[in-house]
C-alpha positions in Angstrom: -7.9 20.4 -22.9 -4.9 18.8 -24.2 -3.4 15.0 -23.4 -1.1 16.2 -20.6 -3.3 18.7 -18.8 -6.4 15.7 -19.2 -4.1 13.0 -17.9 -2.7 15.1 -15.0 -6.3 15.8 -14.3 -7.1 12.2 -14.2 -3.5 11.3 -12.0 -5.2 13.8 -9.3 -8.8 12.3 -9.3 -7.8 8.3 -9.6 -4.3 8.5 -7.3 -5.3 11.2 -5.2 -2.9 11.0 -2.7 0.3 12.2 -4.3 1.3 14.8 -6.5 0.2 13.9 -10.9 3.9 14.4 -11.6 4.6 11.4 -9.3 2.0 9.6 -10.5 2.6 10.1 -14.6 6.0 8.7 -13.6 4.8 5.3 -12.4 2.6 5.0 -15.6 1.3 0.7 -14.5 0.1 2.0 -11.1 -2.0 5.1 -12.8 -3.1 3.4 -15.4 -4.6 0.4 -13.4 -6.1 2.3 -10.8 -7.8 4.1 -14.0 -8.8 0.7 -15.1 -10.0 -0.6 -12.1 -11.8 2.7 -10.9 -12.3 5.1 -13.7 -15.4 5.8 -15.6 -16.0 4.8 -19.5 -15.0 8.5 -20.1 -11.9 8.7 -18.4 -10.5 5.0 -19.4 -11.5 6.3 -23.2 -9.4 9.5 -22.1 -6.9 7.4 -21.0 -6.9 4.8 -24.2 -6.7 8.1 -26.9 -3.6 9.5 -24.5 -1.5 6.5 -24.1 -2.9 4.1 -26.3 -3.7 -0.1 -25.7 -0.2 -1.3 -25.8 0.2 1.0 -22.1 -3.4 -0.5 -21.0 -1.6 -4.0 -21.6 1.7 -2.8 -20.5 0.1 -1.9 -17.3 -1.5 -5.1 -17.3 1.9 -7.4 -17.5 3.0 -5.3 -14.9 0.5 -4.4 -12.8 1.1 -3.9 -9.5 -0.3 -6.6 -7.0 -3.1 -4.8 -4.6 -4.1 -2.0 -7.3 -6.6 -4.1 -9.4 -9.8 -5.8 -8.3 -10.7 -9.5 -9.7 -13.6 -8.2 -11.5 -11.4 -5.5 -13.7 -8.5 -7.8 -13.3 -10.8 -10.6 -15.5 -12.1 -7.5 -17.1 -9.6 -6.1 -18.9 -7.8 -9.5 -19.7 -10.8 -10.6 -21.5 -11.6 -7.0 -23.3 -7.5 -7.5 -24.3 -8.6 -11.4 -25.8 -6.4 -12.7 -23.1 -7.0 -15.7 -20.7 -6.9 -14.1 -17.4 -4.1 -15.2 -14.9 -4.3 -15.0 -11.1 -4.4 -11.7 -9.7 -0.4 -10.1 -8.8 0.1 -11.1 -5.1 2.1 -9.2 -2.7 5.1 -11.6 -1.4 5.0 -12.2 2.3 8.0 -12.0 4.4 
């Protein structure tokens, strides 16, 4: 299977309730809901497709609600980074 076809496969599993184009297009959502849900397989699926630098991309600019504390502190320490609090949704 080649990158695309694997990562579209992996947009419908982990974001299953909207179409993989939409999905590849909003690359920090996908990738931490991969990172907070995904199996060792699928993140290493992930990692050869897109690379680190999109894992901490997605990081920096994760979107607040996607990530648990646990992969949250996770994948800041896997990254040698000092974890900061979790992306909070602003109330109105």
């Amino acid at each position: 299977m080649n990158a695309d076809a694997e990562l579209r496969e992996l947009a419908a599993r982990y974001v299953w309730w909207q179409p993989p184009a939409v999905t590849l297009a909003r690359p920090h959502h996908f990738l931490c809901q991969v990172m907070t849900l995904g199996t060792a397989e699928d993140v290493r699926a992930v990692r050869r497709a897109m690379g680190d630098q999109a894992l901490l991309d997605a990081l920096d600019h994760a979107p607040p609600g996607v990530m648990d504390p646990k992969s949250w502190n996770y994948w800041h320490l896997f990254f040698g980074r000092r974890p900061p609090p979790l992306p909070e949704r602003p109330l109105p």
